[in-house]
N, C-alpha and C positions, 0 to 999 in steps of 0.2 A: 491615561485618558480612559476613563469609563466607556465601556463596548457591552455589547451581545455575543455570544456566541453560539454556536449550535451544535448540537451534540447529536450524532448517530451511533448506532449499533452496526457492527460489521454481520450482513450476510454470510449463507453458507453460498460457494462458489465453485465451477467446476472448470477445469483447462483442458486441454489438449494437448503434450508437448512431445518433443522429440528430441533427442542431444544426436547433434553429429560430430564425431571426432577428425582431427586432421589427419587422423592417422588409418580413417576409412572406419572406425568402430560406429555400429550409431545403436538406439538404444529402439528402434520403430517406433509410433505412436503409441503414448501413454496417457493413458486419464489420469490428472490427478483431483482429487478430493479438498477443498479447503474447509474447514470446519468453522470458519466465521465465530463471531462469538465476543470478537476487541470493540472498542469504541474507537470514536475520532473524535475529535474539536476541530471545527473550522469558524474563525474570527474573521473578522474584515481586517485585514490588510493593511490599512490605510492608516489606522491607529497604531502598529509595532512597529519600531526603534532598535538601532543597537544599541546597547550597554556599551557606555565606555569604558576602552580596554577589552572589549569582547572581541 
């Protein structure tokens, strides 16, 4: 079925994170850097199907 789609460009991004381990290691807050730069595709929904046998 013929559709639209829309295409974006991924931003650059930044986080916060922190690993704690079970074993009491943890890693304390870390900046991390995302350098963006991917695309997306986002459809409508409404029009995607499974392939039979998929």
């Amino acid at each position: 079925m013929p559709t639209t789609g829309i295409q974006s460009k991924i931003g650059k991004a930044t986080e916060l994170l922190r690993y704690d381990g079970a074993d009491g290691y943890t890693t304390g807050t870390l900046g991390k850097i995302m350098g963006g730069g991917g695309q997306q595709i986002t459809l409508d929904t409404s029009v995607l199907k499974l392939l039979p046998g998929k």
